[in-house]
C-alpha positions as CSV (number, residue, x, y, z in Angstrom):
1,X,7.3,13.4,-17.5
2,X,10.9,11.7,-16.4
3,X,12.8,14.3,-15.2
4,X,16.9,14.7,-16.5
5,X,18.3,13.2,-13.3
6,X,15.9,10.2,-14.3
7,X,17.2,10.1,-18.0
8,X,20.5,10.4,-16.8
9,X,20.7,7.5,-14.1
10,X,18.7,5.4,-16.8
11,X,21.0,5.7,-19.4
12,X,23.8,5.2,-16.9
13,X,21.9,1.6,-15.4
14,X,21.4,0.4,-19.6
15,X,25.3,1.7,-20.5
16,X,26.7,0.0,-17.1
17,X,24.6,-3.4,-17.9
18,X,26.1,-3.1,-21.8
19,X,29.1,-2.7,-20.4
20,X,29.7,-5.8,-18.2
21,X,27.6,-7.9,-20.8
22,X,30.1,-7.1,-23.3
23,X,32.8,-7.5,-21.2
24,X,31.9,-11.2,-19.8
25,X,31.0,-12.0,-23.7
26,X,34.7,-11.1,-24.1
27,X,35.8,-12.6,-21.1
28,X,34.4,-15.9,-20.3
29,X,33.2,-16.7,-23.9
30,X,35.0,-18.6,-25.7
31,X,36.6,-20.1,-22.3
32,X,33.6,-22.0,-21.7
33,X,32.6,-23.5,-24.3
34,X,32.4,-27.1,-23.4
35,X,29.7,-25.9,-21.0
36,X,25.8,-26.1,-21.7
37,X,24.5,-23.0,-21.1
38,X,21.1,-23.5,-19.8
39,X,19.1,-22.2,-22.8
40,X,17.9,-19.2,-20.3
41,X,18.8,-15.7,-21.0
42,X,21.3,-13.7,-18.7
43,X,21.0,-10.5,-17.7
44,X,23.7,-8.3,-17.3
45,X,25.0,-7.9,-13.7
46,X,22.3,-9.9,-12.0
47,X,23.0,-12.9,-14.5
48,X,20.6,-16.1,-13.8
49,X,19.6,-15.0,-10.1
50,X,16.4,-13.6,-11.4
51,X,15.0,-17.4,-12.7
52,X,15.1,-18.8,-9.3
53,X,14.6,-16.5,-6.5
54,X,11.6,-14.5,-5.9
55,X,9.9,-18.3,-6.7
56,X,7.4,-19.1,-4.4
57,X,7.5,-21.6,-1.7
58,X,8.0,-25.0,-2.8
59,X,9.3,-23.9,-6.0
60,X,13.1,-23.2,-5.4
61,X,14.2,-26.7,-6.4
62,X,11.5,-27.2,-8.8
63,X,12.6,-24.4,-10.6
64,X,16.4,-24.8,-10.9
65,X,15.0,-28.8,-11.8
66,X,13.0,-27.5,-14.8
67,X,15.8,-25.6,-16.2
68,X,18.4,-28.0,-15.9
69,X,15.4,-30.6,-17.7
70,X,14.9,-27.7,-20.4
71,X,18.6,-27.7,-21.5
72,X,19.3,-31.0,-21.5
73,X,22.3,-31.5,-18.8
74,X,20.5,-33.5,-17.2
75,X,20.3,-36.1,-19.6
76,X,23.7,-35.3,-21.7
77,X,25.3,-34.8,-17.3
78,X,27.4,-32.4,-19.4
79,X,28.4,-29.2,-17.1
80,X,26.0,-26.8,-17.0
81,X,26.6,-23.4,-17.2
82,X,25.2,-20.4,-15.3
83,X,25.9,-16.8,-14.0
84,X,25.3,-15.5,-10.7
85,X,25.2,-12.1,-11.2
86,X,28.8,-11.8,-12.8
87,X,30.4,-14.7,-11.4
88,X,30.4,-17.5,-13.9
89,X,29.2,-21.4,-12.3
90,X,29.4,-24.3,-13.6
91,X,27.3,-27.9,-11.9
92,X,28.5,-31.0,-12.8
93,X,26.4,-34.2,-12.2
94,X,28.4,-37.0,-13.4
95,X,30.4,-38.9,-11.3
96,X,33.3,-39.3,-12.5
97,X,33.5,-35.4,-13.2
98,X,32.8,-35.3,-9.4
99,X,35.4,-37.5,-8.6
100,X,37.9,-35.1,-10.3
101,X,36.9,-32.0,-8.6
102,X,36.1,-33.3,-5.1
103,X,38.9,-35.9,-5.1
104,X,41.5,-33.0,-5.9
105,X,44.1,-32.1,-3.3
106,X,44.8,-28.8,-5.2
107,X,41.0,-27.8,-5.7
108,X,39.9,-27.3,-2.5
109,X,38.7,-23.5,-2.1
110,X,35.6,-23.0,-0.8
111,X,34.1,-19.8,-2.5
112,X,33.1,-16.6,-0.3
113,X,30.2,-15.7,-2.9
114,X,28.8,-19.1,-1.4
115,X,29.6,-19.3,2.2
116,X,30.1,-15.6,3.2
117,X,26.0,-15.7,4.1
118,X,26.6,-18.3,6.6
119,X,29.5,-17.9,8.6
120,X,27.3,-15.9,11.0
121,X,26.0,-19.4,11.7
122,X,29.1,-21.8,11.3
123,X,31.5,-19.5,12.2
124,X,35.2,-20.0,10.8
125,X,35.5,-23.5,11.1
126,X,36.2,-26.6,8.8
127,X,33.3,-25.9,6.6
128,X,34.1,-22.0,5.8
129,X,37.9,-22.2,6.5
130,X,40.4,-22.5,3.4
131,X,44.1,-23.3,1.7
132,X,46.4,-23.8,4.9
133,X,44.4,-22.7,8.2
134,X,41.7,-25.7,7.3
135,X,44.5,-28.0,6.1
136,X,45.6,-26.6,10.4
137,X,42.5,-27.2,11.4
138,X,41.8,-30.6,9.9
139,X,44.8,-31.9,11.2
140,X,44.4,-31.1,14.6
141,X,40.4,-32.2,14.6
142,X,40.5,-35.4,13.0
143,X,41.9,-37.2,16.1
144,X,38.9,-36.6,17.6
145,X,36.7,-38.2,15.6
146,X,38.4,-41.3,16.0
147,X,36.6,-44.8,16.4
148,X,37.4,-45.5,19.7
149,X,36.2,-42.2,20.4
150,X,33.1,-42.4,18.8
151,X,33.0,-45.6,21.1
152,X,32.8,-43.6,23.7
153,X,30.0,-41.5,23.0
154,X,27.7,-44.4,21.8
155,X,26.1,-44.6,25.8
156,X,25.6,-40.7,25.3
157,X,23.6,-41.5,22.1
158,X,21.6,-44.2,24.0
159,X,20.9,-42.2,27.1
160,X,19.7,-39.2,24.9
161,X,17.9,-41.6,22.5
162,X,16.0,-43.3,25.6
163,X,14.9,-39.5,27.1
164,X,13.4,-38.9,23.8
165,X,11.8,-42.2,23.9
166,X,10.1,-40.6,27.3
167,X,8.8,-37.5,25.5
168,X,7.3,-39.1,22.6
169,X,5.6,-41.4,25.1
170,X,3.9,-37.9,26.5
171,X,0.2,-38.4,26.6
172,X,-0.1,-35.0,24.4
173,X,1.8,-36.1,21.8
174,X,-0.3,-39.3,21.2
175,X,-1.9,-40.0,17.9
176,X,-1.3,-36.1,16.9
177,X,0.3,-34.9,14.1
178,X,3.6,-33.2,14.8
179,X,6.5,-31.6,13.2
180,X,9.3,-33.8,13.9
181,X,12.2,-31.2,13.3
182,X,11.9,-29.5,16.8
183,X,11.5,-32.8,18.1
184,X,14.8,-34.3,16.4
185,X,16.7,-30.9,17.3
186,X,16.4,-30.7,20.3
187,X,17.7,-34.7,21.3
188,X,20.3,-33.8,18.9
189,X,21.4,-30.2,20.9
190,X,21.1,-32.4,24.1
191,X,23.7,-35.0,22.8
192,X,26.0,-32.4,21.5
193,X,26.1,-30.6,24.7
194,X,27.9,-33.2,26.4
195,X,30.0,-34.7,23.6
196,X,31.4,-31.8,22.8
197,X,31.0,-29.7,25.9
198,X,31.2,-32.0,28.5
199,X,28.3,-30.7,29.4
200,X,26.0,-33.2,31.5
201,X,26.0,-32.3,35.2
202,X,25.8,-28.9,35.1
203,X,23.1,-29.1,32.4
204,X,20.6,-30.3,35.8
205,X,21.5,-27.0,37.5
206,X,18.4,-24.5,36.1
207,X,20.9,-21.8,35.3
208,X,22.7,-23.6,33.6
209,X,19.9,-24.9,31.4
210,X,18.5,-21.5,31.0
211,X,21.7,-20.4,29.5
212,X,21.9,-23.2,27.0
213,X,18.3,-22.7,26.0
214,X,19.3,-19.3,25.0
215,X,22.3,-20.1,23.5
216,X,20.0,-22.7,20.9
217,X,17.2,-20.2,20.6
218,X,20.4,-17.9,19.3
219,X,21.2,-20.4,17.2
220,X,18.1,-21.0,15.7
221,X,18.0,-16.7,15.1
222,X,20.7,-17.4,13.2
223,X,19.8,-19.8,11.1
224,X,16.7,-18.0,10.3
225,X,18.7,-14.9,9.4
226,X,20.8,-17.3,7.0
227,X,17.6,-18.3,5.3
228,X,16.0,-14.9,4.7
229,X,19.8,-13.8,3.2
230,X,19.8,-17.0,1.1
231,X,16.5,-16.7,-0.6
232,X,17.1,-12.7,-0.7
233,X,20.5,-12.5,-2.9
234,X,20.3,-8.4,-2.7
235,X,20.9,-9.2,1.0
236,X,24.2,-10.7,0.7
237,X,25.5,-7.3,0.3
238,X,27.0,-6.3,3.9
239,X,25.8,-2.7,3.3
240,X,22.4,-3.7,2.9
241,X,21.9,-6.3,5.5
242,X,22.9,-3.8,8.0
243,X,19.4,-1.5,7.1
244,X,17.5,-4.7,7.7
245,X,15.7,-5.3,11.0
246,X,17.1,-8.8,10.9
247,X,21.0,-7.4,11.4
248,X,19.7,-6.2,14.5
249,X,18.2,-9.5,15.4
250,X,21.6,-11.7,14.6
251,X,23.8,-9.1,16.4
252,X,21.9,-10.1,19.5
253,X,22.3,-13.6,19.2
254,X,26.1,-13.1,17.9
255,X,26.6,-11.8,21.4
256,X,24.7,-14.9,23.1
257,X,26.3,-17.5,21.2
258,X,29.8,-15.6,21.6
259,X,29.5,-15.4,25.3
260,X,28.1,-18.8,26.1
261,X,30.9,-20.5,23.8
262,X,33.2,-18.9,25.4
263,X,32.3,-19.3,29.1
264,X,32.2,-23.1,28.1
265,X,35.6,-23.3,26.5
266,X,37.3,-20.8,29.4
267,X,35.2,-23.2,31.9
268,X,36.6,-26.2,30.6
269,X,40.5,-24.6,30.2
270,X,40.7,-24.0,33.9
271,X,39.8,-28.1,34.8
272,X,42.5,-28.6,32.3
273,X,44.8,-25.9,34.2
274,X,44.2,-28.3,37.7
275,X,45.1,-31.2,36.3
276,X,48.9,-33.3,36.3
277,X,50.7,-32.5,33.8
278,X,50.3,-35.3,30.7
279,X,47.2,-36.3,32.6
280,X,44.4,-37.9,29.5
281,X,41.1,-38.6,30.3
282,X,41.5,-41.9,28.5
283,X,41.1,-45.8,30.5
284,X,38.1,-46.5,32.6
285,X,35.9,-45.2,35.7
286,X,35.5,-47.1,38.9
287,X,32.6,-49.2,37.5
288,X,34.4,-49.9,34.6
289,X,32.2,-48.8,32.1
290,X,34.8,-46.2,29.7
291,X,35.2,-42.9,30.4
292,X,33.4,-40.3,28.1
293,X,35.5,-37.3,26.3
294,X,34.3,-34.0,25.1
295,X,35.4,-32.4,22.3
296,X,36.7,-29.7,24.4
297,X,38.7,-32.1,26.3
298,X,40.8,-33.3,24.0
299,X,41.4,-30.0,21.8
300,X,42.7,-28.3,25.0
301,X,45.0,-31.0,25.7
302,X,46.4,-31.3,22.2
303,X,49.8,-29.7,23.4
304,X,51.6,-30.6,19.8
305,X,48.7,-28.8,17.6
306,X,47.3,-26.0,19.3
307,X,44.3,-23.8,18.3
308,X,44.2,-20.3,19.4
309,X,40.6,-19.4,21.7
310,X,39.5,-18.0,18.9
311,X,39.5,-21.0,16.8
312,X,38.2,-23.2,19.2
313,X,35.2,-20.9,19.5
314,X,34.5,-21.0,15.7
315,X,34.9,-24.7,15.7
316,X,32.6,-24.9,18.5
317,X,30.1,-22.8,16.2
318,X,30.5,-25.3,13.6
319,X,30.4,-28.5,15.9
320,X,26.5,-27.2,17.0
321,X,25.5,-25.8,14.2
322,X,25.9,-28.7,11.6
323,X,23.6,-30.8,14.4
324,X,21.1,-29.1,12.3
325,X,21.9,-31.6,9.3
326,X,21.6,-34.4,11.8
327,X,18.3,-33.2,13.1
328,X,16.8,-32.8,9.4
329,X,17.8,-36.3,8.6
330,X,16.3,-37.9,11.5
331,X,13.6,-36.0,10.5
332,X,13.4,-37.4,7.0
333,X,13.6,-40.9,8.7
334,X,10.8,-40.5,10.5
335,X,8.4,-39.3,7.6
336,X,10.0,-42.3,5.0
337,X,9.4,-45.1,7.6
338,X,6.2,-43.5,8.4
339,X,5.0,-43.8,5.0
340,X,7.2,-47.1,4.5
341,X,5.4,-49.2,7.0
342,X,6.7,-52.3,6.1
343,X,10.2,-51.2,6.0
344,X,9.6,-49.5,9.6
345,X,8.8,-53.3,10.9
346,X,12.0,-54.6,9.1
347,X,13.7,-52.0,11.3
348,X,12.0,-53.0,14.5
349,X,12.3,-56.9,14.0
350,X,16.0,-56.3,13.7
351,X,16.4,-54.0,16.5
352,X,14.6,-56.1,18.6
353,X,16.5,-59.1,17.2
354,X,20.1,-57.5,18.1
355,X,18.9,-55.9,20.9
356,X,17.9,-59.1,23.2
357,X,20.3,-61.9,21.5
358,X,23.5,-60.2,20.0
359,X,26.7,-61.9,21.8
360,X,28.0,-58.4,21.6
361,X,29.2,-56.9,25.0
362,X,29.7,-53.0,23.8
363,X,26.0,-51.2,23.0
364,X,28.8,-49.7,20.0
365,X,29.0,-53.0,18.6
366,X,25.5,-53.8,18.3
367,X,24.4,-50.6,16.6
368,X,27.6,-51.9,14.6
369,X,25.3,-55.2,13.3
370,X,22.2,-53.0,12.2
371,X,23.3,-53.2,8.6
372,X,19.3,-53.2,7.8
373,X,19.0,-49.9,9.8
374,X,22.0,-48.7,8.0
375,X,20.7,-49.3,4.8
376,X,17.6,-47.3,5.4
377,X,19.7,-44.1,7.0
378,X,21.7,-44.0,3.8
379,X,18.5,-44.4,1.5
380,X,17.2,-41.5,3.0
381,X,19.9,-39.6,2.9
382,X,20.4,-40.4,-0.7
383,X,16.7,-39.4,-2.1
384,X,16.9,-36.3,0.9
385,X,21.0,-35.4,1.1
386,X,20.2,-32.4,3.8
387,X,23.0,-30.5,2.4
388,X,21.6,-29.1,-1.3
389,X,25.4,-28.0,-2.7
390,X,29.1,-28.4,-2.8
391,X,31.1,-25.8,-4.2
392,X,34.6,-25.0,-5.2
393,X,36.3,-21.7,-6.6
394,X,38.7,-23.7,-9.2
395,X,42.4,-22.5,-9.0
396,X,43.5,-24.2,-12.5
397,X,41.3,-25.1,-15.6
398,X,40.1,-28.6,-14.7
399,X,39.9,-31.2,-17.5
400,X,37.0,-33.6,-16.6
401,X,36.0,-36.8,-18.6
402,X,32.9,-34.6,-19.8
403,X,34.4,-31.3,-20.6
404,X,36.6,-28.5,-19.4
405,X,36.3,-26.1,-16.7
406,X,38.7,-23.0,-16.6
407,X,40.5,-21.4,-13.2
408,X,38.4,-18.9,-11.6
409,X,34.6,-20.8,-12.1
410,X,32.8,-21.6,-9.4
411,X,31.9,-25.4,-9.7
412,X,29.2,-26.7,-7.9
413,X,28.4,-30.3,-7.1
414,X,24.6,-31.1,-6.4
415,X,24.0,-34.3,-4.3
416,X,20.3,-34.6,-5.0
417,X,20.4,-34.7,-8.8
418,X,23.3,-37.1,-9.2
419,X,21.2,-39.5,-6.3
420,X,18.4,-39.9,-8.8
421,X,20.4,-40.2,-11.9
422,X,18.8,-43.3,-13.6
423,X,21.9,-44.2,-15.7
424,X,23.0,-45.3,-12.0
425,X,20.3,-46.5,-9.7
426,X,17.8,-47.3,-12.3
427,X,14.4,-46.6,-13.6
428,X,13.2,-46.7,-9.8
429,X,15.5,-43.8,-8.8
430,X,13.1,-42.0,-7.1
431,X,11.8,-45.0,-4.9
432,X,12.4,-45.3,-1.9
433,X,14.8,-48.9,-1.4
434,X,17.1,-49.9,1.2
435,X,18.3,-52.6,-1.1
436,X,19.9,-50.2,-3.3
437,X,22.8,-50.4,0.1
438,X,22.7,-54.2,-0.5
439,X,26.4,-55.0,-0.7
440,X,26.9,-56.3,-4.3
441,X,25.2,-53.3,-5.7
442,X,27.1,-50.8,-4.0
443,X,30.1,-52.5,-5.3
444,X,29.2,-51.9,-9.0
445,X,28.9,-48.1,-8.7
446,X,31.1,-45.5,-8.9
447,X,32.4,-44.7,-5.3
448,X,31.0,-40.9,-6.2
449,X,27.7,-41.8,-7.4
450,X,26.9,-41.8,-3.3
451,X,28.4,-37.9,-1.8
452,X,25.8,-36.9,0.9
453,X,29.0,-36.1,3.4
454,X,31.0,-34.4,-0.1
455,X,34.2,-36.6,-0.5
456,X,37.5,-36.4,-1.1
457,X,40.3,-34.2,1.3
458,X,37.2,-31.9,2.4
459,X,34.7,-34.7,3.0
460,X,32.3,-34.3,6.3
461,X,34.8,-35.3,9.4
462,X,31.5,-35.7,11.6
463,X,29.8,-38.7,9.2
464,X,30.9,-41.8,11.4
465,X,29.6,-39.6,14.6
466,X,26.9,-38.6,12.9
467,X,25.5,-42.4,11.5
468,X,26.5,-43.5,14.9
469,X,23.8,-41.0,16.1
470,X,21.3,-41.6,14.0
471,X,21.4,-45.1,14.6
472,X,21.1,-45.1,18.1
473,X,18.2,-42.7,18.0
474,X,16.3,-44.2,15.3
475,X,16.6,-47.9,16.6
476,X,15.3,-46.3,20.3
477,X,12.6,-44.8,18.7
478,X,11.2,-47.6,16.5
479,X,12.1,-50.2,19.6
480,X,9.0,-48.7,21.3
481,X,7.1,-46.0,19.2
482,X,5.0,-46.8,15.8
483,X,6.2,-44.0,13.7
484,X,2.1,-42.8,11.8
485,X,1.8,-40.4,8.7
486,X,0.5,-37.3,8.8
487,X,-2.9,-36.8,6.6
488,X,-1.4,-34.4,4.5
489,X,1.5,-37.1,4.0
490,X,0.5,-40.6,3.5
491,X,3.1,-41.7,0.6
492,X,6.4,-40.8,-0.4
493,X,5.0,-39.1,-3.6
494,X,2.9,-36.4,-0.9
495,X,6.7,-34.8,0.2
496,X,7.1,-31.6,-1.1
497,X,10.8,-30.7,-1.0
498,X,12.0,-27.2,-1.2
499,X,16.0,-26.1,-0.6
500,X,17.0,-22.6,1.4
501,X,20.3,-23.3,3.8
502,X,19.6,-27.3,3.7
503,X,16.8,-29.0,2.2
504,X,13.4,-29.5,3.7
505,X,9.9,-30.9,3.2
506,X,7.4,-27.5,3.2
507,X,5.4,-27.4,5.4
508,X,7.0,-29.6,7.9
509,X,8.3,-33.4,8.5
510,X,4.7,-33.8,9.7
511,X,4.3,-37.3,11.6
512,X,2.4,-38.8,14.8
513,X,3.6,-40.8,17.4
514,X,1.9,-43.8,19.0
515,X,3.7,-45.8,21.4
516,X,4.2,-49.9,21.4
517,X,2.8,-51.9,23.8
518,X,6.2,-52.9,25.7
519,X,8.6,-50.0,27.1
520,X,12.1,-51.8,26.5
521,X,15.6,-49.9,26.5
């Protein structure tokens, strides 16, 4: 028998869920009508949430990829409509819809619903930050992402790339299948402690190096914690994270990230403090060979736009943290040339090539002339764009060549479905093809057919830093290791992608590693 306190709270769950489907029926109705709806029923107060999580593994993506099949948007690239819980969405695929949203100075609010669950990870930097502290923020980072800075860095790149070279050459590692995710992290974290620390010495004192290995393992508790919150929606409610053991977990690595940030940034503030007034790290050393810059460096001497401790910390956060797209990508790299072999010696003769005749002087301008190299970097980060959404909380209803979104939507913008859209690269969208970077072809598309960096005022202010990076990595690597696939990977039609914070291949980036004959640098 239900007892009256049972009736009771049962009538009060089905008169609270007629309630707020009757009032987003009289709400939103008639307001979004240019929008498909996705032909799946929505439940009152949890909306669509209960069609894609609780999937299994390996079945996120699929899911979402079935009902956006079933109802058509992606073949009409109409905007799809969907609720999340009581938050109405909208994804558009199109792009010249994208290049109304994302190219908008005025639409440019990030929505909390979507990036509350990881500012624990990126902090509150460019990526979480909104309206006139990012528009702050942007101004006073962009400087330092400037070519000739980037310039700079390209010997960190190589010296990282060639000490990664080393461990792949470890006897262990030979011939066996690996994941190549930790791998690709950790060269990535190494190159990221001295670009934007200033790291390098002190990184050979053992302390030191204990420290920053904590400060990563943190990171990587915190990225885990981001998942599990991500795939669990119910946990996006502060009140009922905190009951979870995983709160418990992230507070501890809050603290370690916190205090090794910190002691970095207050570290690197008193060196500033010693030095003459107007005094730039800028010119060259004794050996003249050009001096490298940290991050760090040239925030705290930016005496025109200054950024509080605070907000160097969480742009700090956000500096690491987004390594981890890097890391994934390289990752992807390494499984597509492994299963592309004949693209992977294209690669090497080209390195190789550039490598021992280039008149170039600068190791910046070679990586510069790798346009083959380059083409296969941005063919995998078309069919594998590391980052699965874009989002926007629209201010004003938006008029798009394909419909009309109203203020107060949250619009998404998914990379990997508009990077296989046929109507633009063809009835071989799905291949993998270097060529579809050949020059002449990327003229004739639409400049936001191509978004893995988002575009537009809040496009990624890392992507030349971050292809300059890649490049130098991947053209080590292939320079002197044969890049295998994994028996459970042999062809590109064997991934098995799956999306939590960024998209992955489940399972791992499973590869092996089997050096060339000649060690060259």
């Amino acid at each position: 028998m239900v007892g009256p306190l049972t009736q009771i709270l049962l009538y009060l769950v089905i008169a609270l869920g007629v309630y707020f489907y009757w009032k987003r029926n009289r709400t939103w109705a008639s307001r979004l009508k240019d929008c498909t709806p996705t032909g799946v029923f929505s439940l009152p107060i949890i909306g669509h949430m209960y069609q894609i999580f609780g999937t299994s593994t390996g079945g996120y993506l699929a899911r979402f990829l079935e009902i956006g099949a079933s109802c058509g948007v992606l073949r009409t690239r109409k905007p799809a409509m969907m609720w999340m819980g009581e938050i109405p969405c909208t994804a558009i695929f199109a792009p010249e819809d994208i290049e109304v949203l994302l190219g908008s100075s005025k639409e440019i609010t990030k929505p909390d619903f979507v990036y509350k669950p990881v500012r624990n990870v990126f902090g509150d930097g460019l990526i979480t930050l909104n309206d006139n502290t990012w528009q702050h923020h942007r101004k006073v980072l962009t400087p330092t992402f400037h070519f000739k800075i980037l310039e700079r860095y390209a010997e960190v790149f190589r010296k990282y790339a060639q000490e990664f070279v080393e461990e792949l050459r470890d006897p262990k590692l030979r011939g066996v299948e690996v994941d190549a995710m930790p791998l690709t992290a950790r060269v990535v974290s190494q190159t990221i402690c001295e670009t934007a620390f200033g790291m390098s010495e002190r990184l050979s004192q053992t302390d030191e190096m204990k420290k920053k290995e904590e400060f990563f393992d943190a990171l990587d508790v915190s990225f885990r914690t981001v998942r599990s919150r991500v795939l669990k929606p119910w946990l996006t409610l502060d009140l009922l994270f905190r009951l979870t053991p995983e709160y418990h977990e992230q507070q501890k690595a809050e603290k370690i990230i916190k205090d090794y940030a910190l002691r970095v940034i207050r570290m690197k503030k008193r060196e500033v403090a010693l030095e003459e007034p107007g005094q730039v790290p800028s010119g060259e050393d004794d050996i003249g060979a050009k001096k490298k810059v940290a991050f760090l460096d040239l925030v705290l001497r930016d005496a025109k736009n200054i950024l509080s401790e605070d907000e160097i910390l969480q742009e700090v956060r956000t500096l690491v943290t987004v390594q981890q797209t890097t890391a994934s990508t390289l990752a992807f790299i390494f499984v597509m040339l492994a299963t592309h072999p004949d693209i992977q010696e294209k690669v090497y003769g080209e390195v190789c090539d550039i490598l021992d005749n280039s008149q170039s002087t600068s190791y910046y301008e070679k990586l510069g002339e790798m346009k083959y190299l380059e083409r296969v970097i941005k063919e995998t980060i078309r069919l594998y764009p590391v980052t699965a959404v874009f989002s926007r909380k629209l201010k004003e209803d938006m008029i798009l060549p394909n419909g009309k979104i109203p203020r107060g939507v949250i619009c998404f913008v998914i990379p990997f479905v508009t990077h296989r859209d046929q109507n633009i690269y063809g009835p071989d969208a799905e291949r993998f093809d270097p060529d579809h970077f050949l020059p002449e072809r990327c003229r004739t598309r639409h400049p936001y057919a191509y978004i893995p960096f988002s575009a537009g005022p809040r496009n990624c202010i890392g992507q030349k830093y971050a292809m300059l990076q890649m490049k130098a990595i991947v053209s080590t690597v292939v320079r002197n290791i044969h890049i295998l696939p994994s028996k459970t990977c042999q062809t590109q039609e064997d991934v098995l992608l799956d999306v939590d914070t960024f998209l992955h291949i489940v399972g791992g980036f499973n590869v092996r590693f089997e050096p060339r004959n000649v060690i060259t640098t």
